[in-house]
N, C-alpha and C positions, 0 to 999 in steps of 0.2 A: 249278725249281718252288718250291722254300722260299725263293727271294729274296724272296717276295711273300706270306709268311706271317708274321703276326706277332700279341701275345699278343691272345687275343679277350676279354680282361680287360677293356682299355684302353676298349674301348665301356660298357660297364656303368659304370665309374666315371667317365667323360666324363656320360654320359645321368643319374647319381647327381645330380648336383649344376646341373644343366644349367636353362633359362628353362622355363618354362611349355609343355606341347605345344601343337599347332597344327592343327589340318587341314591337311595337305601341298599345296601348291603344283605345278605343272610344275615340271620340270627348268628350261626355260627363263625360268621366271618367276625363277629365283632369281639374285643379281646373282653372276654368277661373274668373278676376275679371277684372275690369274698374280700371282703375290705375288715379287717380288723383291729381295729388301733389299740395300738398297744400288745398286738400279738392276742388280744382276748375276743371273741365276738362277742358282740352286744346287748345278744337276746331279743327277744322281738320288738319289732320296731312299727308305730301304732300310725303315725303319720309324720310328714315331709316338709320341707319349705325351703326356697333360697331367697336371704336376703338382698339388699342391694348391692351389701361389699361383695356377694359373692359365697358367704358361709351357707352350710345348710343347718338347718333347725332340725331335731328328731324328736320326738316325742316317744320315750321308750316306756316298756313296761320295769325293766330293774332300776334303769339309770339317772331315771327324770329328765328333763328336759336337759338336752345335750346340742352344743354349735362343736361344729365338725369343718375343721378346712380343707381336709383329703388326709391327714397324717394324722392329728390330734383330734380325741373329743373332749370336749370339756363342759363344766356344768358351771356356768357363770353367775348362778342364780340359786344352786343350791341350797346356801342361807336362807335367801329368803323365801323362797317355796316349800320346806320345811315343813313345816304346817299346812302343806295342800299339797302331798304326795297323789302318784299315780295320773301323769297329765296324759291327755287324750288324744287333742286336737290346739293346731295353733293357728293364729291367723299375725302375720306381721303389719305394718303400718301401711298408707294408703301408695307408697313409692316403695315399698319391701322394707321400709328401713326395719331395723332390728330393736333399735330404740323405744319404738314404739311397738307391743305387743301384748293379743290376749291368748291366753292359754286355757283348755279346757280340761276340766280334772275328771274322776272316775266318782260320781257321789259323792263332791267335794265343791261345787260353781265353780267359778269363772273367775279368774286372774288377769287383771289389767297390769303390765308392767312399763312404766314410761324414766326413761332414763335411770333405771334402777332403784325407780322407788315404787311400791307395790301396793296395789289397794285390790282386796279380794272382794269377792259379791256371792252371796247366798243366801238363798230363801227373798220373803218377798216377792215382788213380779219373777224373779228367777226361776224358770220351772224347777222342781226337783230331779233328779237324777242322772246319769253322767249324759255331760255336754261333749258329743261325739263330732260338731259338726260349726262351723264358727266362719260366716261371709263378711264381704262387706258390698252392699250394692252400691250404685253408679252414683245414691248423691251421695255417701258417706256414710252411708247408717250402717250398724253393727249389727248382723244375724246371727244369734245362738241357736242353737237347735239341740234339744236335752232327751233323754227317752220320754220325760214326762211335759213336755210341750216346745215350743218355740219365741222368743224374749226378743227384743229389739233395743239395740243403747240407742235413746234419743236424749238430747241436752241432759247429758251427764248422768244420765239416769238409765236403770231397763226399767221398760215396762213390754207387756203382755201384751200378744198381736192384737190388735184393734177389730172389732167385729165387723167391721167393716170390707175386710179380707174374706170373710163369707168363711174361712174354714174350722168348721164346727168341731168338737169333739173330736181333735187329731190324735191321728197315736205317729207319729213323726216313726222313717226308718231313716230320708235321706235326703239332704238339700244341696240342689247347685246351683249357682247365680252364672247365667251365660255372658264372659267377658264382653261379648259381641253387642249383645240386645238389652243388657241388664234384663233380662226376666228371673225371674224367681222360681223354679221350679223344685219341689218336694214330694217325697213321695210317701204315702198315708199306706199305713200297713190292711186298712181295708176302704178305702176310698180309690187306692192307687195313687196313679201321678196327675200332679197340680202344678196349675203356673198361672203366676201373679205377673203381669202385662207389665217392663220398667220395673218390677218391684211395687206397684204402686195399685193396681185394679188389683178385684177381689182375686182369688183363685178361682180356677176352675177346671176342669179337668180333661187331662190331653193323652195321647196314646204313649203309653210305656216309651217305644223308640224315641219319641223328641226328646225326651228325661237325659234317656241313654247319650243321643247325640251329643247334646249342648254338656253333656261331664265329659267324653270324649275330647271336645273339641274339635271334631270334626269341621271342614269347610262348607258353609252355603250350598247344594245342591250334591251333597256327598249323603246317602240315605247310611242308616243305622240298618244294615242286615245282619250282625249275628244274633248269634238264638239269646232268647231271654230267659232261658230254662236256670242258669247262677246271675248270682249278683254281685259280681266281680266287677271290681272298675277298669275303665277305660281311656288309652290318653294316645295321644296322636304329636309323634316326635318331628322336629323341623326336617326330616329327611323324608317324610312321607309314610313312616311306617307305625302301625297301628297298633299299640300294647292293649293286653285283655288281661288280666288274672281272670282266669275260672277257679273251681275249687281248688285245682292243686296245678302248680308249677307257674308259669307265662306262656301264653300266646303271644305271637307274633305274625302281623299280615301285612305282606305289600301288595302293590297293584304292577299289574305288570311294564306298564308306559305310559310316560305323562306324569301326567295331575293326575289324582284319585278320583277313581270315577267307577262306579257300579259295585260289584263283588269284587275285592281281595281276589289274587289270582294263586298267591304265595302263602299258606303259613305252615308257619313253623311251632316248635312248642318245647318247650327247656324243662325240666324237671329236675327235685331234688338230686334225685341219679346219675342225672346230667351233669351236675355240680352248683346248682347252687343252694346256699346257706339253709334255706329250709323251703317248707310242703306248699305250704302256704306264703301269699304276697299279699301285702297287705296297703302298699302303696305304689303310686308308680309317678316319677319325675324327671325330667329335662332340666339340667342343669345349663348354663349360659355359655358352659362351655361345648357342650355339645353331648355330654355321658346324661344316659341313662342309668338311671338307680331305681332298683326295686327295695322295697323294705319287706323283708319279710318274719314269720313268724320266732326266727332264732338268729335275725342278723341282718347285713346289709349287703346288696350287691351292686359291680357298676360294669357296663357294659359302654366301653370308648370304640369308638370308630379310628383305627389304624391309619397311619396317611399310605400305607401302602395295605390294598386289600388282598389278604392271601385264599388260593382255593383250600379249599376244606377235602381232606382224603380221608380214607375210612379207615387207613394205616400207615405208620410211618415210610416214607420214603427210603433215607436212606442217601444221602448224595447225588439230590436230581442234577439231572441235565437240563436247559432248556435250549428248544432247538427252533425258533420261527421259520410257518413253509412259505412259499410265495404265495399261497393260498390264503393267508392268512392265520393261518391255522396255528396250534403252538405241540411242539412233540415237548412230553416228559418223558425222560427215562432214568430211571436209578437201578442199585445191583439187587434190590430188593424184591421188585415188581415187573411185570411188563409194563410197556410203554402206554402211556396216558396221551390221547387228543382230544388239547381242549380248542373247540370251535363254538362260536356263538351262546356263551354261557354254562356250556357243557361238555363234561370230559368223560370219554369214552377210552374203553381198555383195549388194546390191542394185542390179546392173549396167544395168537396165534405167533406173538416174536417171541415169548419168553421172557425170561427175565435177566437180570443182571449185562443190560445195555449201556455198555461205554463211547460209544459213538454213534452219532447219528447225525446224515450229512445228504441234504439236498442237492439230488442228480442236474446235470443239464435237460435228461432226457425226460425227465418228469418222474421219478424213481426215485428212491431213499432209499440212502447204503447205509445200514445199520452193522457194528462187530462188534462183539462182546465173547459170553460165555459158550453162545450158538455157533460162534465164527464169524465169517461175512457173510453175510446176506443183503440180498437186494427186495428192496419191496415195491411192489406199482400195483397201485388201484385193489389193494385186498390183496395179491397172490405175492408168496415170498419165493425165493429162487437162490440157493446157497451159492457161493464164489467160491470155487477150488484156492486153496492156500498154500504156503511151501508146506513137507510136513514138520521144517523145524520150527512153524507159524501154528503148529495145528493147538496146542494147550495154550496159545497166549491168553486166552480171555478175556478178563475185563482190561487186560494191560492194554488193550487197542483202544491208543487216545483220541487220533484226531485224522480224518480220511480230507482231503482236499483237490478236485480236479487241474490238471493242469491246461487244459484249456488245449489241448491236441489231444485229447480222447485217450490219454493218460491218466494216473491221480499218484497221490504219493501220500504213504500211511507211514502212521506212529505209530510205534509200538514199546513200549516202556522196556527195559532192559535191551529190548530184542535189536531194536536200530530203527532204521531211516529207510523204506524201502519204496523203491517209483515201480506203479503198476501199469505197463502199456501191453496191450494185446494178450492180456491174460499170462503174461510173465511177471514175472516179480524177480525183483533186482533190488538187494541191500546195496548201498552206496556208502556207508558207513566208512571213514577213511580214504574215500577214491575221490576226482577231480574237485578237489576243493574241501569237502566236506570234514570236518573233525568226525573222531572215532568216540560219536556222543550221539545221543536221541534228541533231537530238537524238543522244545516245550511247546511250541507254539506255531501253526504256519498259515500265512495270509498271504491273499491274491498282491500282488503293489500295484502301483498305477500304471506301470508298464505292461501289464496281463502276466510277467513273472511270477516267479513264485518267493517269497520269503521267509525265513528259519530263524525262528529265535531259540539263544541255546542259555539254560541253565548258568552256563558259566558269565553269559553277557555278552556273546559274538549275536552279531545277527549280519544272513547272508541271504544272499539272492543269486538264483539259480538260473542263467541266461547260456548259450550256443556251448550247450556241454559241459558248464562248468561255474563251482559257485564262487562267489567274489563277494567282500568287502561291502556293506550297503554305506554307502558317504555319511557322512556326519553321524551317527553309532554306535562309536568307537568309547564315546566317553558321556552316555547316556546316566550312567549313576544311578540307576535304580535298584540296584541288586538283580535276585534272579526274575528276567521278565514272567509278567503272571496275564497281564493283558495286552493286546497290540490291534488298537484301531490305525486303518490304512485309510486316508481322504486322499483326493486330489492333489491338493496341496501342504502336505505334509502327513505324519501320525504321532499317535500316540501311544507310548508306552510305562503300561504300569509294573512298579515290581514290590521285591519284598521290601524294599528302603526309601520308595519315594516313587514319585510321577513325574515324566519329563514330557515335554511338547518339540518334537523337532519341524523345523522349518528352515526352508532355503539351506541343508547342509549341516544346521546348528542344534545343537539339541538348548535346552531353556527348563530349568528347575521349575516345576509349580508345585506350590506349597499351599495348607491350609490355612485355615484362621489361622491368627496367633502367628505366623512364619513356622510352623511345626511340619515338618515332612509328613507324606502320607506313607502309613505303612498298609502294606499287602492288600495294593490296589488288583482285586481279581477279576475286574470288568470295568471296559469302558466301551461309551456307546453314545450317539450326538443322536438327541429327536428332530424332531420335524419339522420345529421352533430354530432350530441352531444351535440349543445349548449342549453343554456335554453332561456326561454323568457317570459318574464311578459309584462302586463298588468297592471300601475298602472296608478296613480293622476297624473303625468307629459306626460304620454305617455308610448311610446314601449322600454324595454332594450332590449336587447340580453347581456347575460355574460357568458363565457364560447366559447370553441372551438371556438377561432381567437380571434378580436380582439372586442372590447367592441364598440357595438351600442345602440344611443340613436335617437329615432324617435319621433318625437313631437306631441301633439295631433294637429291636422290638417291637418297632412299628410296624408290625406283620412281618418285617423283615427276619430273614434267619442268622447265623452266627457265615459269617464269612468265610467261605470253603478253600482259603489259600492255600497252596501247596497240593491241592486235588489236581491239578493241571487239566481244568478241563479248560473247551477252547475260551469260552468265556462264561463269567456269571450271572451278568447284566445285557441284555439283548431290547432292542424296541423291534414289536413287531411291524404288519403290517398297515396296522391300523394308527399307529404314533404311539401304545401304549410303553410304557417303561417295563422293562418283566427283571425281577433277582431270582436266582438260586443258590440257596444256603442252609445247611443244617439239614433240616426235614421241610422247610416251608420255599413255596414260590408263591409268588404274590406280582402284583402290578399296580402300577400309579397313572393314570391320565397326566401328562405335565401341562395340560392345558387347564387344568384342575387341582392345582396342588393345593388342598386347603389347610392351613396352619394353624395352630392356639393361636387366635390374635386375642384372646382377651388379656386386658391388661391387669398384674396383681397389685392389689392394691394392701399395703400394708398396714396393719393396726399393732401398736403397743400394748401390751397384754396390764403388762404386772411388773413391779420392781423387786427383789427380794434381797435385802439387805439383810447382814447377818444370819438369816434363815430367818428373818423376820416378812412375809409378804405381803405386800401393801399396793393397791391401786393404783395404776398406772394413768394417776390426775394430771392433768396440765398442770406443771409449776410444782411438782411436788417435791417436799421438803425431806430430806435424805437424815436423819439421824446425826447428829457430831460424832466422831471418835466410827465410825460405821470403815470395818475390816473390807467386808468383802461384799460386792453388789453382784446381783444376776439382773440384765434385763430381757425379761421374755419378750417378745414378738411376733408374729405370725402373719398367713398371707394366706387366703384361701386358693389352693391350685389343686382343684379336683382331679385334673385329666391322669396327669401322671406326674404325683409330691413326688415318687422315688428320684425323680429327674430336675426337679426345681435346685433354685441356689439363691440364698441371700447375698448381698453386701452389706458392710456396716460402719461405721467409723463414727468415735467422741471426739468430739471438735478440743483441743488443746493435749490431748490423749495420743490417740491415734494416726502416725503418720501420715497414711494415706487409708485409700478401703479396704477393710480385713474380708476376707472369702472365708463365709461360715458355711457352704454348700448349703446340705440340707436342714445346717441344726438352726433351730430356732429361740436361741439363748445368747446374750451372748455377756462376756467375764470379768472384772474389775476387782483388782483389788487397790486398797490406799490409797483414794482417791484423796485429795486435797481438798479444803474447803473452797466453794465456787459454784459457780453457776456455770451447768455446762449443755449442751447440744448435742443432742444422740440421733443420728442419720442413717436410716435403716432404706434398704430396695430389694424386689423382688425379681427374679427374671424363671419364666412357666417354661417347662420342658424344652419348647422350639425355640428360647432365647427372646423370647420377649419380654422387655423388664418395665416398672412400672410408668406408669406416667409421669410423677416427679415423687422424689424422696419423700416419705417419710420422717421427721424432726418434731424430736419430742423433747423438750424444755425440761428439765429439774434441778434441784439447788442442793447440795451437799452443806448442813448448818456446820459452822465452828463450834470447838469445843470454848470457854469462857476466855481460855489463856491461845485462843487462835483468832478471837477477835478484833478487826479495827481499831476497838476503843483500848482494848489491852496492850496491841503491839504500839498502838501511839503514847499510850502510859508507859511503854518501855524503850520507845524512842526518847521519848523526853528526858526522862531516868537519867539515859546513857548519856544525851548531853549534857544532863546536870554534870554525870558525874566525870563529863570528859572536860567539863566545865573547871570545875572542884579541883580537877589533879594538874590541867593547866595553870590554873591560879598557885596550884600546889608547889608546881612546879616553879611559876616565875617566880612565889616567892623563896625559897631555895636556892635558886640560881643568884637572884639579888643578895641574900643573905651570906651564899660563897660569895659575892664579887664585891659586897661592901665591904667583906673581911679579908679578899685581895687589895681592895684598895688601900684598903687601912695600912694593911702592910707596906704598899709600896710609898704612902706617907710619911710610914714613920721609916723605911729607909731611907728616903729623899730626906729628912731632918738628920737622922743622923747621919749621914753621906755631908750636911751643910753645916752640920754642927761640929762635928770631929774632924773627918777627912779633909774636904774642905778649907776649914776654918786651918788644922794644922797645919795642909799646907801651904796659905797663904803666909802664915807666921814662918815659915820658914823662906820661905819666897822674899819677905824683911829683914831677915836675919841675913840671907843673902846679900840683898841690896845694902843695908847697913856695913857687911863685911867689906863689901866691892870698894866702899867708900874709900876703904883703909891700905886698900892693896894699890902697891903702884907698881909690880909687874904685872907691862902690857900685855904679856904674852897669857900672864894669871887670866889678868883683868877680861884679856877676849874670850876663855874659859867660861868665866862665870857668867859674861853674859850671854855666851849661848846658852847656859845651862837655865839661864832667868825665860830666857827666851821660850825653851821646852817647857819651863814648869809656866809659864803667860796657857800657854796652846791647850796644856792638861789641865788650866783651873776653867778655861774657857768648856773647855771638852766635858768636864765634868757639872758644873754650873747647867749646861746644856742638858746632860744626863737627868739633874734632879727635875730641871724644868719639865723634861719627858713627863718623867714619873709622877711629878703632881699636876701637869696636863692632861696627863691618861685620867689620871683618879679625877680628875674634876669633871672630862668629861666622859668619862664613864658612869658617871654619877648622875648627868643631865642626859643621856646618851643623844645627843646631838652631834650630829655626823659632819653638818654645815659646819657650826660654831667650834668643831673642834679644828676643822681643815683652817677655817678664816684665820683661825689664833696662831696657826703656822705659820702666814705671814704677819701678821704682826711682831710675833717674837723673831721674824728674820728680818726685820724691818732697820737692823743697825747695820746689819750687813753688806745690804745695796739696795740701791736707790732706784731697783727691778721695781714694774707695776705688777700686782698678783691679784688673779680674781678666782670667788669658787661659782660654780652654776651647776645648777641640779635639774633632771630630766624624771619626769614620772612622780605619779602619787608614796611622799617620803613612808618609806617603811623599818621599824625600829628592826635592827640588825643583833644577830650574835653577836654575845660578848667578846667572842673570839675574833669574829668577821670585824666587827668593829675595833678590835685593838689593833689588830695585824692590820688593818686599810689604814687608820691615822699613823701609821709606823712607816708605811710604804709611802704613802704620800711624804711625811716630815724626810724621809732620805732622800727623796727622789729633787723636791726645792732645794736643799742641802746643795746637792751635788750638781744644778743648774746655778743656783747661785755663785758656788764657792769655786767648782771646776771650768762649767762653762760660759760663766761672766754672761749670763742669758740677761738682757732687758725686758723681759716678763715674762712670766710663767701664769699658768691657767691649768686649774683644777676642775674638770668635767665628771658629776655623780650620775649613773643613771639606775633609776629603780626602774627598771624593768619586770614585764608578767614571769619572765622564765632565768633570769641572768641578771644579779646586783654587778656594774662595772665603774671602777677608777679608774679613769686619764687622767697624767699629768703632763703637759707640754709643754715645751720651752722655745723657745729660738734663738739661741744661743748657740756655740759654737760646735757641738755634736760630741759625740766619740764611739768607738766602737767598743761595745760589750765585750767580742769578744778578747779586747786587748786588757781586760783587768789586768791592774799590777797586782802582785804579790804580797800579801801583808796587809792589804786593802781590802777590809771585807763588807762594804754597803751593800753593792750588789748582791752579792751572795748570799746577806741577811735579808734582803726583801724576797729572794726567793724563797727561802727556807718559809720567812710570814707566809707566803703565798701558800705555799703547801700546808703548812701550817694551817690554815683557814680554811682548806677542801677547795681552793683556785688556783688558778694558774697567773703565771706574771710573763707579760710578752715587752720587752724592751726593740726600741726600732728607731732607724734615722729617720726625720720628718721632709721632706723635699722641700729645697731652699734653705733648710739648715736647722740644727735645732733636735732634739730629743723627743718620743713621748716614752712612758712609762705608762702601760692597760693591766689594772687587775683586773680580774672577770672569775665569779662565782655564782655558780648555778640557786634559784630563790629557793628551795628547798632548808639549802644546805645555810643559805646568806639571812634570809629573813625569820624573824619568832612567830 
C-alpha cells in the first residue's frame, strides 16, 4: 500500500508556479501518450517531483533516481548512489531546488545530496526499513516516514518522534503535511488517521476523509466523498479536475460548473486497455506547465491539454464537414457516418439522413439542404423530404460540393465533374458555358456584399453573377494564390486563401499576406474573423490568428487535424454562434474560445550538462579547463520542455567561433572540432513548442589549456629567437655589404692612383713635350695647331684630375657615409670655378642610405653644380636633402640662366648619366625650369628602397 504513496506537497508546488487554469476538459479530450525516452519504457515508476528549473525527479524501480526534461532521462547521481540502490521516495529543497535533496531507499536509509556531495544515514534514530514517505513542514524540519517508524532532521541530525507527539507504538502506512495549514497528518495501520495541529501538537485522531482531503489537495469547503474502500492517491489539477488511482487504471472527476462544489458530476476512468503504460498508478502530478503525468507500474504517462479541444467519436470520421446553424448548433457530416449535432456539449446522430453527406446548407426557410450519397434532401424539425434531380444528377453522390441560395428563392449547386447548375422552381439548369460562365465547376461560391452571388474557379477567375449574366469581380484578376481553397466575403472587402499563399483585397486591390518569417502561406483551407476582430486560417502548418492582439500560431496536433486541402469543401474553419473557433481535418474537429487562447507561457530555462572532449566526459563546472592538443569537443545541454520536446528548438553560438546563432532544433549537443587555445563563451537558448524562448541566454565560461609549445611564454621565447636571429643576419648582412663596398672602394682607390700615376702623370709629360716643342717651331700656322691641341689636352687633364677626385671622394665618403659632408665637399672642390655661394640643408631625422642610393645621389648632385656652374653661370646653387617617413629626395637649384632638357646636344652626356643614376638607384630624376630663372634638379626614391 505505501508503494503508491508519495509527498502531497509535490502538487501544491507543481499547481504554485503552473499556466493559467482552464475549465477542464474530458479525460479523453486530453492528448495522452506513453513517454519513453529513448524509445525504451522505464518500468515502474515509484514516485515524482518537479524541480524548480522545471525537471522532474522519478524515483524508479530499475533505473535509480532519474531527472527527465520531456526527451531525456538521465541518472546524474549514479556514481554516487551506487551503494544505496533501489530509491523510493524523494523530497527536493525548501523552493524545489534540485541541489538540495533527500532520497529514500528500499531497506537501505536515507540520502541527503547537496551540491553533489552525498552523506547517507542509517540505523541510529533512523528507523529501519524502507523510507516510502519524505516531508518537509512549514518551519523546515525533515519528515521520514520508514515502515519501521517515523525520524525527524533537527540541527543536522535525525532523531526519533518525541513522545511528546503522543503517537505510541506506530506502525506508519502514510504521511501528508497540508501545504495549506502545515498539519501533519499519518496514517497508523491500526490507530487509523492522525494529525499533529502545525506539525507541532501531539497527534490525535481524525476521520479517514480529512487525511484523504489535505493529500488531494482539495480546496477549503470542498468534502472528500469518494469511497475509501482503495488506497489510491489523490491530486486535484489547476483546471479543476480530480485524479484518483484505484486499484487499476485512473479515475478522473469534474464538477459540472463553477468552482468544485459537492459531488463530481463527470467521471471518467482510463485503463491499461485504454492505452496506458500499465495496471497500476502509482503516482499522480501537475507539472508547471500544465501536463499531467501518471507513473505507473511499467512506465510513464502525460496527459497535455490541446489549445484546441477536439470532440471525441466512437469512430473514425472520415473527412468531416463542419456546418454552423443559426441555432447555434454545429452539423458534422463526413462520407463515413450520418450527420453528428453537437449542441450544448453533446452530439447526437442523425441516422435518419444516412451517411456519406457532402453538403449541408442552412435554408432561408428554417430547413437544411443536405446531397450526398441520398441525393437532395431537405430536412426541417426531424422530417426529411427528397428533391427530385435531373436523371443525369441522379448517381452524382458525394460529388455534390456546395448548395447556396440566391436570395430570389433560387439556389445554385456544385456538383464535381458534373457542372454549375441554378435551381429555381424546381428546374434545374446547367449554365456551364452560357452567359459568362467557363465550361468548369466553380470551387467555391459566396453571397458578396451586393446580395449577388460569387464563383471561384480552380483555374483563379472569380465572377459574379448579376442581371443574367456573370462578369469579371474588380480587382481579382491578379490575386496569386493559386487554386482558391477559401473565400471569406466582409463588407468591405475579402479574403482569399489558396494552394500558394493568402491575399487580402481592398478597395479594388488585392495585397500579399505572408507568415512569420515573409514565407507564403500554403493551402490556406479556411478562413474566418471572430467576434474580437481577428482573423484565422486554416492552412499547411496549422491555425494563425493575425489581427486584433497579438499574432498566434497553433500547430497541427494541438487537437488540430491534418489540413483537408484540395477536399474543396466550402470551408475548414467556421466560428459559430457562440464566437467559438471550430477546424475540420483528417478525422478530428475541435474548437478554441479566442477569448481564451491559453499558450506555454513558461519560460525554458537552459542548463549546461557536461562537456565531452575526445570521448573523454567531464563536468560541466564553471571555468573548466579543456585538455591541450583536445580534437574534438561535444557540449551537452538541455532545457526541461515537458508539454511537447517533439516541438522545442535550441539556438547556440561560441563566441569567436560561431558567426552568428546556429539552429540545433531539437538536438541537444552541440559540435567542435580544433578549437584553439583560449577562453571562450558558449551561449545556449531555448524556445517550448508555442515559440516562447528563454528569459535570457544561457553562457557558459571554459578555457581550452595550450599545449607547452602554444604557450605565451614559448611563442615570446620564439619571438625573441626570431629577433635575435633577424638581428644576427642584419648584422650579417651589413657586414657583408661593408666588406663588398670596402673592396669597391679599395678598387676605385687604386684606379684613381693609377689613373694619377700613369695616365695622368703621362699625359702631362707630354703636354711638356708639347710646350717645349711649340717653343722651337715658328710656323704660325704649326704654332696655332699645337696650341689648340695644348688647349684640348689643358680640358682632358682637367676632366680627368676631376674624374680621380670623384673616385676618391666617393671612397672617402662612402667610407664615413655621410650624405651632408659628401654634398658640402662638392662645393668646395668647385670653389675654383666660381665665385657662386653654395649651401647644403637637410630636412628630417638623417638616415644611413644604400650604398647604391648614396653613390648615385652624390653623382647627381656633383653633375647637376657642374652644369649650373660651368653652363649656366648660376651665382648660387643650394642643395635640399629630405629624409622623409615614405620618400628619401635631392633638390638641386640654381638661378642661373636655365636651359631646356629637352634641347641636349649631342655627345653630351650629364644628363642622360643622372638619369640612368636615378634608375640605377630604384628613383626617378624630374629636371624643370624654376620661375624667375634658374634650374632645379629632384631625385626622389621611395624609403624602403633609399634607406638600411
Amino acid at each position: 500500500m505505501f508503494k503508491r504513496i508519495v509527498p502531497g506537497i509535490a502538487f501544491a508546488m507543481a499547481c504554485a508556479v503552473g499556466v493559467a487554469p482552464a475549465t477542464p476538459i474530458g479525460l479523453f479530450q486530453l492528448q495522452h501518450s506513453v513517454v519513453q525516452p529513448g524509445g525504451e519504457p522505464l518500468g515502474q515508476i515509484l514516485s515524482m517531483a518537479q524541480d524548480s528549473d522545471g525537471f522532474l525527479w522519478l524515483t524508479t524501480h530499475n533505473g535509480g533516481l532519474l531527472r527527465f526534461d520531456g526527451q531525456q532521462a538521465v541518472a546524474p547521481y549514479a556514481g554516487p548512489l551506487a551503494s544505496f540502490p533501489a530509491p523510493m521516495a524523494i523530497l527536493l529543497g525548501p523552493r524545489g531546488e534540485s541541489r538540495d535533496m533527500w532520497v529514500g531507499h528500499r531497506r537501505n536509509g536515507i540520502t541527503h545530496i547537496v551540491d553533489g556531495v552525498v552523506t547517507h544515514y542509517e540505523g541510529g534514530a533512523f528507523p529501519p526499513g524502507t523510507a516510502f514517505a519524505i516531508k518537509r513542514d512549514r518551519a523546515g524540519i525533515v519528515w521520514a516516514m520508514t515502515t519501521g517508524g517515523v525520524a525527524r532532521f533537527v540541527d543536522g541530525a535525525w532523531q526519533g518522534l518525541p513522545s511528546s507527539f503522543g503517537w505510541a507504538k506506530p506502525h506508519p502506512e502514510n504521511m501528508v503535511i497540508d501545504a495549506a495549514t502545515g498539519d501533519v497528518y499519518v496514517q497508523d495501520a491500526e490507530q487509523g488517521a492522525l494529525v499533529s495541529r502545525g506539525g507541532q501538537a501531539p497527534f490525535k485522531a481524525v476521520p479517514r476523509t480529512e487525511l484523504d482531503h489535505a493529500a488531494a489537495g482539495l480546496p477549503a469547503g470542498v468534502p472528500w466523498t469518494l469511497s475509501q474502500e482503495d488506497d489510491g492517491q489523490a491530486r486535484m489539477t489547476s483546471d479543476g479536475a480530480l485524479w484518483f488511482s484505484p486499484t487499476e487504471g485512473i479515475d478522473r472527476f469534474t464538477w459540472a460548473d463553477g468552482p468544485v462544489r459537492g459531488t463530481p458530476a463527470v467521471h471518467e476512468h482510463m485503463s491499461y486497455a485504454d492505452g496506458l503504460s500499465g495496471g497500476q498508478v502509482m503516482d499522480v502530478l501537475e507539472d508547471r506547465e500544465g501536463n499531467v503525468w501518471l507513473a505507473t507500474d511499467k512506465g510513464l504517462d502525460r496527459f497535455r491539454r490541446p489549445h484546441f479541444t477536439p470532440l471525441v467519436f466512437d469512430r473514425p470520421l472520415g473527412r468531416p464537414i463542419i456546418t454552423p446553424m443559426p441555432d447555434g448548433s454545429l452539423w458534422i457530416t463526413s462520407n463515413r457516418r450520418p450527420p453528428l449535432r453537437y449542441a450544448e456539449g453533446r452530439l447526437t446522430a442523425m441516422d435518419a439522413l444516412g451517411d456519406g453527406i457532402s453538403s449541408v446548407t442552412p435554408m432561408a426557410d428554417g430547413s437544411v439542404l443536405v446531397a450526398g450519397l441520398g441525393g437532395v434532401r431537405r430536412w426541417h424539425g426531424g422530417a426529411v423530404q427528397a428533391v427530385a434531380v435531373p436523371a443525369a444528377l441522379a448517381h452524382v453522390g458525394t460529388r455534390f460540393k456546395q448548395v447556396i441560395e440566391d436570395g430570389g428563392g433560387g439556389w445554385w449547386v456544385t456538383a464535381a465533374t458534373f457542372g454549375l447548375y441554378h435551381v429555381e422552381h424546381g428546374a434545374w439548369t446547367r449554365v456551364n458555358g452560357t452567359a459568362g460562365f467557363p465550361d468548369e465547376t466553380p470551387a467555391l461560391m459566396r453571397r458578396l456584399p451586393d446580395a449577388t452571388i460569387g464563383f471561384a474557379y480552380g483555374s483563379g477567375r472569380f465572377l459574379a453573377y448579376a442581371n443574367g449574366r456573370a462578369h469579371a469581380i474588380p480587382g481579382m484578376a491578379e490575386v496569386g494564390v493559386g487554386a482558391p481553397l477559401a473565400w471569406l466575403i466582409e463588407p468591405d472587402g475579402m479574403w482569399v486563401g489558396g494552394t500558394h499563399g493568402l491575399a487580402r483585397i481592398a478597395h479594388g486591390a488585392a495585397h500579399a499576406v505572408r507568415a512569420a518569417g515573409g514565407t507564403p502561406y500554403r493551402d490556406v483551407s479556411g478562413i474566418a474573423r471572430d467576434t474580437a476582430g481577428a482573423v484565422w486560417l486554416y492552412h499547411h502548418d496549422g491555425v494563425d490568428r493575425i489581427g486584433g492582439g497579438s499574432p498566434v500560431h497553433i500547430a497541427v496536433g494541438e487537437g488540430i487535424g491534418e489540413n483537408p486541402a484540395g477536399a474543396y469543401t466550402p470551408s475548414s474553419l467556421m466560428v459559430d454562434a457562440a464566437g467559438k473557433v471550430w477546424v475540420a481535418g483528417g478525422d478530428a474537429v475541435a474548437w478554441i474560445d479566442p477569448a481564451h487562447v491559453v499558450l506555454n507561457t513558461v519560460r525554458p530555462s537552459v542548463k549546461v550538462d557536461a562537456l565531452v572532449a575526445d570521448q573523454a566526459v567531464r563536468a560541466a563546472a564553471a571555468g573548466e579547463v579543456i585538455p591541450a592538443l583536445t580534437r574534438t569537443l561535444r557540449i551537452d545541454y538541455t532545457a526541461p520542455m515537458l508539454r511537447w520536446p517533439e516541438r522545442s528548438r535550441f539556438e547556440y553560438q561560441l563566441s569567436g567561433v560561431d558567426e552568428g546563432w546556429q539552429q540545433a532544433d531539437t538536438r541537444r549537443s552541440a559540435y567542435y572540432t580544433n578549437l584553439a587555445p583560449g577562453r571562450y563563451a558558449f551561449r545556449v537558448r531555448a524556445f517550448n513548442e508555442d515559440g516562447v524562448g528563454s528569459a535570457q541566454d544561457t553562457v557558459y565560461h571554459f578555457r581550452i589549456a595550450p599545449a607547452w609549445y602554444q604557450t605565451y611564454t614559448f611563442l615570446a621565447c620564439v619571438g625573441l629567437l626570431a629577433i635575435a636571429a633577424a638581428w644576427l643576419a642584419y648584422r650579417y648582412r651589413v657586414r657583408a655589404l661593408t666588406r663588398r663596398l670596402r673592396i669597391r672602394m679599395d678598387e676605385r682607390e687604386r684606379i684613381a692612383r693609377d689613373l694619377h700615376d700613369t695616365l695622368l702623370q703621362g699625359f702631362q709629360g707630354l703636354v711638356l713635350r708639347f710646350q717645349a716643342i711649340e717653343r722651337h717651331v715658328a710656323d704660325a700656322k704649326v704654332k696655332a695647331m699645337i696650341d689648340k691641341a695644348l688647349t684640348r689636352a689643358d680640358a682632358a687633364l682637367v676632366e680627368g684630375r676631376e674624374t680621380v677626385a670623384l673616385l676618391r671622394d666617393s671612397a672617402e665618403a662612402q667610407g664615413s657615409r655621410n650624405l651632408a659632408a659628401a654634398l658640402a665637399g662638392i662645393g668646395v672642390e668647385r670653389a675654383d670655378l666660381s665665385a657662386a655661394s653654395f649651401r647644403v640643408t637637410a630636412h628630417g631625422r638623417p638616415r644611413e642610405l644604400a650604398a647604391d642610393v648614396f653613390t648615385n645621389a652624390v653623382a647627381i648632385a656633383r653633375e647637376a653644380v657642374l652644369n649650373a656652374l660651368q653652363h649656366a653661370a648660376a651665382p648660387s646653387v643650394a642643395i635640399e636633402v629630405g629624409y622623409g617617413r615614405r620618400t628619401f629626395s635631392l633638390r638641386i637649384v640654381d638661378n642661373g640662366r636655365g636651359f631646356d632638357p629637352a634641347a641636349e646636344r649631342h655627345g653630351h652626356w650629364g644628363l642622360l648619366g643622372m638619369r640612368e643614376r636615378a634608375r640605377a638607384a630604384g628613383g626617378a630624376l624630374v629636371i624643370e625650369a624654376v620661375a624667375g630663372g634658374g634650374t632645379a634638379v629632384s631625385f626622389r626614391c621611395k624609403a624602403p628602397r633609399a634607406y638600411l
